[in-house]
NUTORMI-448145 format. One record per residue: residue number from 1; residue in three letters; chain; x, y negated, z negated of N, C-alpha, C in turn. Coordinates in steps of 0.001 Angstrom, whole numbers. Atoms other than C-alpha are relative to their C-alpha. Last residue first. Layout:
# residues N
<node NUM, 'ala', 'A', <X, Y, Z>, <X, Y, Z>, <X, Y, Z>>
...
# end
This chain:
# residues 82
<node 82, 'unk', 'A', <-854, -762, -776>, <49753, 1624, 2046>, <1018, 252, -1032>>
<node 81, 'unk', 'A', <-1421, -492, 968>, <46230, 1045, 478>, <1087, 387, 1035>>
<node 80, 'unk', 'A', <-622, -955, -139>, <43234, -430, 2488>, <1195, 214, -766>>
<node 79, 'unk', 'A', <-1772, 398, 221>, <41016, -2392, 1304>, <186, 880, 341>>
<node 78, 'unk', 'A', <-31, -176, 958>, <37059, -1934, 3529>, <1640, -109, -435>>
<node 77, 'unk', 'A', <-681, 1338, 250>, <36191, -3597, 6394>, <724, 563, -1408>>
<node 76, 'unk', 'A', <-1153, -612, -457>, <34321, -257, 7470>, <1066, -758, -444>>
<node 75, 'unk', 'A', <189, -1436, 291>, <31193, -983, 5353>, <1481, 417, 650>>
<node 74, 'unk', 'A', <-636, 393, 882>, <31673, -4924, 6354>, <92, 1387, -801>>
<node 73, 'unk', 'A', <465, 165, 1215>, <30585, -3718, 9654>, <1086, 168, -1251>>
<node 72, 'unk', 'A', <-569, 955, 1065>, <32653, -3916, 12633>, <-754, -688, -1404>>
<node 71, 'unk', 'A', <-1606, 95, -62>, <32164, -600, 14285>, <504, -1051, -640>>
<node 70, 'unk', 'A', <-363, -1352, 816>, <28440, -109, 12905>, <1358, -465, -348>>
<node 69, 'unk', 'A', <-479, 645, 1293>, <27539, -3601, 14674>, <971, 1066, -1562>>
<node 68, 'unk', 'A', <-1463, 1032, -102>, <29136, -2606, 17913>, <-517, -404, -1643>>
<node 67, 'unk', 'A', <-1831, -642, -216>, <27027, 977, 17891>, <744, -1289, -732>>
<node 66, 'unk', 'A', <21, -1145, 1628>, <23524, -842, 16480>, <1524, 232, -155>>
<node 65, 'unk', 'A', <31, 809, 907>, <24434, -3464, 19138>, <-482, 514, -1449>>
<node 64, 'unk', 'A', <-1667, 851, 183>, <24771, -1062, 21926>, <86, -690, -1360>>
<node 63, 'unk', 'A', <-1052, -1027, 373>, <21607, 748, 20772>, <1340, -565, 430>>
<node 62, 'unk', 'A', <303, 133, 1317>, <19470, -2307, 20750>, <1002, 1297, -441>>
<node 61, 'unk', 'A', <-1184, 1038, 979>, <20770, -3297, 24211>, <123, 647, -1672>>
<node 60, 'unk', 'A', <-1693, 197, -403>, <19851, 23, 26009>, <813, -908, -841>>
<node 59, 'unk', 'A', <-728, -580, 1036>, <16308, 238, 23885>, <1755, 145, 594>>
<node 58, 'unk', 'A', <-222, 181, 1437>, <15760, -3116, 25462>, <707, 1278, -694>>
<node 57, 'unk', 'A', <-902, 346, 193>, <16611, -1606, 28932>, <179, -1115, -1325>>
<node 56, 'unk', 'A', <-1013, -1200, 301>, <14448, 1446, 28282>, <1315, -1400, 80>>
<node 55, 'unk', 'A', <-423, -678, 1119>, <11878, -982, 27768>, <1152, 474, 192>>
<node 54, 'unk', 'A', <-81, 1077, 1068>, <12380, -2975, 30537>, <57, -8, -1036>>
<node 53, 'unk', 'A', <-1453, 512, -911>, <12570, -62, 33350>, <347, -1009, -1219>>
<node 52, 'unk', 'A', <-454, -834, 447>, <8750, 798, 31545>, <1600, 313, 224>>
<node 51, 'unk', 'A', <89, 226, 972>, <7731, -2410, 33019>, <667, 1077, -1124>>
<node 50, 'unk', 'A', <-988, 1200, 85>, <8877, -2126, 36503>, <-226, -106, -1751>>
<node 49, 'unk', 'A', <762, 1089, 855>, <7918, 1326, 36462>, <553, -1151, -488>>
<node 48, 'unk', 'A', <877, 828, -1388>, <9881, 3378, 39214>, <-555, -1679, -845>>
<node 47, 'unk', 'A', <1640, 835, 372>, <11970, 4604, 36984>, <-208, -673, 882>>
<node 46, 'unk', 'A', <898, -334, -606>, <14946, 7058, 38744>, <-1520, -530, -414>>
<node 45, 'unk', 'A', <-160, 161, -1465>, <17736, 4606, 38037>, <-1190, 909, 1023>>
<node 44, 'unk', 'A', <630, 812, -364>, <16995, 4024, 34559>, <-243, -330, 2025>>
<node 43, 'unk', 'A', <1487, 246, 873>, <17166, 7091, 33171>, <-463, -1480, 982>>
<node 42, 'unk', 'A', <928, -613, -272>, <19948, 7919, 34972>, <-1321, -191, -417>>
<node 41, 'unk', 'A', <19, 654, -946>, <22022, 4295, 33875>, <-973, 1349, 1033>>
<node 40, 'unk', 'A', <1022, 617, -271>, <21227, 5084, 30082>, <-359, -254, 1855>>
<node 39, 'unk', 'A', <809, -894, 693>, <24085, 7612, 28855>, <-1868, -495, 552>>
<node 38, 'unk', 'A', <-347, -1231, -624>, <26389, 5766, 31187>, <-1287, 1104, -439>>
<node 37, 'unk', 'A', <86, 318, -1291>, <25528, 2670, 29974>, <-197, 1380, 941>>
<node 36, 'unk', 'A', <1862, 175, 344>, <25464, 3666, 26154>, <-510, 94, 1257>>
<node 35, 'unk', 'A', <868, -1367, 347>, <29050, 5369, 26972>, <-1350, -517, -13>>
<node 34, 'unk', 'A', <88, -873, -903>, <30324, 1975, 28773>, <-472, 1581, -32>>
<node 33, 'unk', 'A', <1163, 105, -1141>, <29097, -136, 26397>, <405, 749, 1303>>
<node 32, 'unk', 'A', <1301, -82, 36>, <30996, 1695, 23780>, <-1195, -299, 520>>
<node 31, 'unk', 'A', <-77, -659, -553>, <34062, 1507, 25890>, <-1215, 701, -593>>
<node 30, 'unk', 'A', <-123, -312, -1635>, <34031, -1964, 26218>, <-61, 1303, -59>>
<node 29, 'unk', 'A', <1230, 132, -393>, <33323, -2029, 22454>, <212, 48, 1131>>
<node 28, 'unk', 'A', <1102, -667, 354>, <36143, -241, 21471>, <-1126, -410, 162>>
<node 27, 'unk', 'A', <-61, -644, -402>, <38545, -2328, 23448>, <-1158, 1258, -216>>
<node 26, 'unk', 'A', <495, 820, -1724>, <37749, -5659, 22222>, <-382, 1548, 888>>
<node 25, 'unk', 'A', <1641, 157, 185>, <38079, -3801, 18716>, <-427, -409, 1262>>
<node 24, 'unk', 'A', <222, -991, -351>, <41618, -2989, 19948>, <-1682, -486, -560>>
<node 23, 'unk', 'A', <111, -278, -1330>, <42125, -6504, 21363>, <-197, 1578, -238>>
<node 22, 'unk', 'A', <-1105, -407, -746>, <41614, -8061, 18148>, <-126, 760, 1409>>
<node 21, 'unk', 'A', <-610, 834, -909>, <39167, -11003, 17343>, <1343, 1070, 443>>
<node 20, 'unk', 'A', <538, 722, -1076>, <36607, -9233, 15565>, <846, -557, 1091>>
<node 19, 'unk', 'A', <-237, -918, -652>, <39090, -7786, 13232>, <-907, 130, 1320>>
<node 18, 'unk', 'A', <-933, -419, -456>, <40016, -11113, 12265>, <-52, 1394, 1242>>
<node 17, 'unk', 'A', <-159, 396, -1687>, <36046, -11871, 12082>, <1442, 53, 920>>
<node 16, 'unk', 'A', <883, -446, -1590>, <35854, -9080, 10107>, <101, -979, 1157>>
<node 15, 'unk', 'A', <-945, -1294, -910>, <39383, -10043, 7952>, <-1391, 750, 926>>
<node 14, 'unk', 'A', <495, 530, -1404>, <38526, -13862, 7011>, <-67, 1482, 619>>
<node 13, 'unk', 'A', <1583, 534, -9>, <40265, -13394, 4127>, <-280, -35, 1525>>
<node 12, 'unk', 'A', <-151, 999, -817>, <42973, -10877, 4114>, <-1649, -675, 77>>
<node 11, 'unk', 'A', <1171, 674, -123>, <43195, -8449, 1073>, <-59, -965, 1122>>
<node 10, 'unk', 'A', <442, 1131, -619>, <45970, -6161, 995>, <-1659, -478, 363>>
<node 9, 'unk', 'A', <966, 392, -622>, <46647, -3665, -1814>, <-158, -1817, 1157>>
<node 8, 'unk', 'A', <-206, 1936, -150>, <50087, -2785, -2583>, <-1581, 20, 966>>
<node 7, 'unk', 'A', <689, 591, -990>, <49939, 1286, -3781>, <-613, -1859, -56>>
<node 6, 'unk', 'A', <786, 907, -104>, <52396, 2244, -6562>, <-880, -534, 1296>>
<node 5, 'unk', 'A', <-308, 840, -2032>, <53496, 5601, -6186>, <-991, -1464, -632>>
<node 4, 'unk', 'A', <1391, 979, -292>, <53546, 7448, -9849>, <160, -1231, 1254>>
<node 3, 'unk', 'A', <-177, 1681, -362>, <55864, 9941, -9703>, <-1216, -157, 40>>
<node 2, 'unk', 'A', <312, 748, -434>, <55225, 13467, -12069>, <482, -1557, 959>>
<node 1, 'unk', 'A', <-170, 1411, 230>, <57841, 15773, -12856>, <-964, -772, 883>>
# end
C-alpha cells in the first residue's frame, strides 16, 4: 500500500537577507574567518616583503568572501520541504 505524504512548501520573502541576519550564519562566518586566518597567518608572519605581505593579504580577503558568499548564496537559499 502506497501513502502519499504531502510536503508544505515554505517560501519566505526576504529569506537571504533573513538568513543573513541569524546568529547561526553570524556564527559560520566567524568561524570561516577564523580557518582562512589560521590557514593564512604563517604565511604571513614569516614575509619579510612589505609588498608581497599585501598580496597574500588580498588573496586572504578574496577567499573569505568567496567562502561567506558560497554560504549565503541564493544556490543554498533553496525551498525546503518538511
Amino acid at each position: 500500500m502506497k501513502i502519499k505524504t504531502t510536503r508544505q512548501i515554505n517560501l519566505i520573502e526576504q529569506g537571504k537577507n533573513n538568513w543573513e541576519s541569524t546568529t547561526e550564519f553570524n556564527k559560520r562566518v566567524d568561524e570561516i574567518r577564523r580557518n582562512v586566518l589560521d590557514k593564512y597567518s604563517p604565511i604571513l608572519s614569516t614575509e619579510k616583503n612589505w609588498f608581497k605581505r599585501q598580496i597574500i593579504n588580498i588573496r586572504l580577503w578574496l577567499e573569505m568572501k568567496k567562502r561567506i558568499d558560497e554560504l549565503s548564496s541564493w544556490k543554498n537559499l533553496h525551498v525546503t520541504a518538511q
